[in-house]
C-alpha positions in Angstrom: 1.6 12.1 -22.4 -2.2 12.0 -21.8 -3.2 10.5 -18.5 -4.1 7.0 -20.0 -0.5 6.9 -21.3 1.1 8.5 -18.1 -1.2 5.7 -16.4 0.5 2.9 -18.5 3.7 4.0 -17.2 3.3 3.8 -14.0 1.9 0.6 -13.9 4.2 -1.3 -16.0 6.9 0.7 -13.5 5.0 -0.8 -10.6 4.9 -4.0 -12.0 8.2 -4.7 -12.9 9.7 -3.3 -9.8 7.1 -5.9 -7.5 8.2 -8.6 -9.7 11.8 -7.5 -8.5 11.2 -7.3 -4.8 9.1 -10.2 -4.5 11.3 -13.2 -3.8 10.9 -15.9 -6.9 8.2 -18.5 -6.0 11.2 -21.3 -6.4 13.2 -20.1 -3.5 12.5 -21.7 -0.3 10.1 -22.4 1.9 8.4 -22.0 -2.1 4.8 -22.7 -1.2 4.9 -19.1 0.9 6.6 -17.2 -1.9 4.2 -18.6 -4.1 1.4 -17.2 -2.0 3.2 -13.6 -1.5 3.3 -13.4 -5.2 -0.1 -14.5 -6.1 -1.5 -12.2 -4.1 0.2 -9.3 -4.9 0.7 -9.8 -8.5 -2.8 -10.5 -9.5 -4.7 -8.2 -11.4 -4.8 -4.7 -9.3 -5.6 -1.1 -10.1 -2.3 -0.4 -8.4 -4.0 3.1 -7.2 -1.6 3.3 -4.4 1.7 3.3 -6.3 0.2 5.9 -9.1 0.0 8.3 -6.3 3.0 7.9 -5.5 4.5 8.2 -8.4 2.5 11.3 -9.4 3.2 12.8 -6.5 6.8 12.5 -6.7 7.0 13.4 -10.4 5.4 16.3 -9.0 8.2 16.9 -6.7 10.9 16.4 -9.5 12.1 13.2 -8.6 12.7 10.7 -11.2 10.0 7.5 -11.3 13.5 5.4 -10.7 14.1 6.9 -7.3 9.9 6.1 -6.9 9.9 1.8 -7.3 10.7 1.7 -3.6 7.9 3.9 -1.8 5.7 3.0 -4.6 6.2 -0.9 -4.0 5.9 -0.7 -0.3 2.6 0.8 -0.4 1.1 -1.6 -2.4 3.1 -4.4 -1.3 1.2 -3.4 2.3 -2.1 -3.0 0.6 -1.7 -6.2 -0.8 -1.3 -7.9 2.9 -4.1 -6.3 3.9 -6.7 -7.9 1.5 -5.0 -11.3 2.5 -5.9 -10.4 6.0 -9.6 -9.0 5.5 -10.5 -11.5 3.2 -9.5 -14.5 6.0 -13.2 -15.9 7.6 -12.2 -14.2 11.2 -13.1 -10.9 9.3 -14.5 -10.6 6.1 -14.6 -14.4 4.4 -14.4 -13.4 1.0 -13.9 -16.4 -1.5 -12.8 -14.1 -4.5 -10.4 -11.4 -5.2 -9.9 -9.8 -8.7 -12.0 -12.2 -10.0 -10.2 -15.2 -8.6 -9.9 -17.3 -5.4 -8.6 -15.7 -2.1 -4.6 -15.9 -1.0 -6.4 -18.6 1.5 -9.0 -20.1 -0.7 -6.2 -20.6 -3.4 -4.0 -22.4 -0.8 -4.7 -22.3 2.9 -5.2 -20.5 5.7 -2.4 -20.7 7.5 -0.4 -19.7 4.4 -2.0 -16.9 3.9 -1.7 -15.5 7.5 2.3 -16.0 6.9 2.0 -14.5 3.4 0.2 -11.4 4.4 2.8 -11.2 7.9 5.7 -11.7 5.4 4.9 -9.0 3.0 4.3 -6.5 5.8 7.9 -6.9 6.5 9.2 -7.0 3.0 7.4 -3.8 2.2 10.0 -2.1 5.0 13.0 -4.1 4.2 12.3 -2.4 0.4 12.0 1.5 1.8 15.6 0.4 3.7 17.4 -1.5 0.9 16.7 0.3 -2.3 19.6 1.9 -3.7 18.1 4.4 -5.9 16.0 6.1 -3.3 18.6 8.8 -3.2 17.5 10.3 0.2 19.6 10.4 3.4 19.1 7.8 6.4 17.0 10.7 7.9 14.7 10.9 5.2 14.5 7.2 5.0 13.3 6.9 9.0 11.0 9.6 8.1 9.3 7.3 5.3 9.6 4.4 7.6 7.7 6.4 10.5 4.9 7.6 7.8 4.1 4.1 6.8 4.4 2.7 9.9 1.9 4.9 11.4 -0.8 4.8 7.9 -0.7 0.6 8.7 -1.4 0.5 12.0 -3.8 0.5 15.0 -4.3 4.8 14.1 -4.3 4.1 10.5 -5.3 0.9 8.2 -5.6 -1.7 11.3 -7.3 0.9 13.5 -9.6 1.4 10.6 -10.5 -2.2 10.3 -11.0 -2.3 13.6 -13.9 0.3 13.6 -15.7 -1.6 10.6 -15.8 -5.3 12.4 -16.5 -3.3 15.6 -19.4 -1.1 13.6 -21.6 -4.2 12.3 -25.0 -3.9 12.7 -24.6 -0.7 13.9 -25.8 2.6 12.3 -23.1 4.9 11.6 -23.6 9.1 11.9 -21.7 10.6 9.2 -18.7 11.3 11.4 -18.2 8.0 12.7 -18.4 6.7 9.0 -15.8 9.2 8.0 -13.2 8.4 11.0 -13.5 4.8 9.7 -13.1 5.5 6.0 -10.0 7.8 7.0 -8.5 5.4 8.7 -9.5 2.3 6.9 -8.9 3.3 3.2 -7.8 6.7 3.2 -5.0 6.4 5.8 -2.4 4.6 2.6 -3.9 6.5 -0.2 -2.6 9.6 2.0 0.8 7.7 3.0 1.3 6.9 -0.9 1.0 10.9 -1.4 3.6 11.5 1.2 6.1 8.9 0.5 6.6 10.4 -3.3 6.7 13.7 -1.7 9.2 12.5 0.9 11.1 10.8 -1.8 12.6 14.5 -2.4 15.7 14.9 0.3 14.9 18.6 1.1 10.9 18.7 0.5 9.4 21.8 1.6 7.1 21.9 4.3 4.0 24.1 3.7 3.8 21.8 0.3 4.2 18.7 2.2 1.6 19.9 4.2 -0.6 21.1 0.8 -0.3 17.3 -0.6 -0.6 15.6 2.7 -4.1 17.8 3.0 -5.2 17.0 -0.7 -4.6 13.1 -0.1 -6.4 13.0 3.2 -9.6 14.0 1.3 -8.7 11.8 -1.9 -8.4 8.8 0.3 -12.2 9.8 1.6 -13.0 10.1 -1.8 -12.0 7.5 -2.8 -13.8 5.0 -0.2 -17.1 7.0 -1.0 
């Protein structure tokens, strides 16, 4: 396959597998699973859960054993645009070319979507029976997440940019905030595919954790 093709994969693998995960927007309370989907199922690059999947592909492990890591990534990423776009940080009245999670309903909802799908993405990386990795590996995933969401990864990185406004930046201050802000996932999405192989090697871990720390720049650039 050529990479638009490989592309196509992916994301129809991504989006059946959130469809999946996502409770169904008539099971109660409905108006908060209505939010959870409409935020994450709107139109998205998915960039997350292609790096993922690459990466474990990569590793040899089947895109099957991938919906899991792959869905918690973005399923995080997706809280986290609920969250900035709220009008305590960055007010935003349109996302993908439509209304906000609280624009489109309110904002207490979206507060309570965005908490809720921070905990489905880890109930996923627990429950999913074709992640074929010991309950070792598993806590391992868990921890790498865990860490790329919070106050030393995506959170921390928010942090910086409400914290930096009006401020002028050296380029070293930029770059710890793009690390942390964007790049912290984009490098946890490279290391949860990798992970998703039981005995990965660790100088290759290493090699992919390295190349995703400076895609994750790139990519905010």
């Amino acid at each position: 396959m050529d990479l638009t093709e490989r592309l196509q994969v992916y994301q129809s693998c991504i989006e059946t597998a959130l469809d999946y995960w996502l409770p169904k927007s008539t099971v109660h309370p409905q108006s908060l699973h209505e939010a959870m989907r409409y935020s994450v199922l709107g139109n998205g690059k998915r960039i997350r859960p292609v790096l993922v999947y690459a990466t474990g592909e990569a590793f040899g492990v089947s895109l099957d054993e991938l919906n899991a890591p792959a869905c918690a990534v973005e399923i995080i990423h997706a809280y986290s645009l609920i969250h900035d776009d709220l009008p305590s940080m960055d007010n935003d009245d349109l996302r993908r070319g439509r209304p906000t999670c609280h624009k489109a309903y309110n904002e207490a909802t979206a507060i309570l979507a965005g908490d809720a799908l921070q905990a489905l993405a880890f109930y996923v990386l627990t429950h999913d029976t074709k992640l074929r990795v010991d309950a070792k590996q598993r806590l391992r995933m868990l921890e790498t997440l865990a860490f790329a969401s919070g106050s030393r990864g995506m959170a921390g990185g928010q942090a910086i940019d409400l914290n930096s406004v009006g401020k002028q930046l050296n380029i070293a201050e930029l770059e710890n905030m793009h690390i942390h802000k964007t790049g912290a996932l984009i490098r946890a999405s490279c290391e949860l595919g990798a992970l998703s192989l039981q005995d990965v090697d660790p100088a290759r871990f290493e090699r992919i954790s390295h190349f995703a720390k400076c895609i994750g720049l790139a990519f905010q650039i």
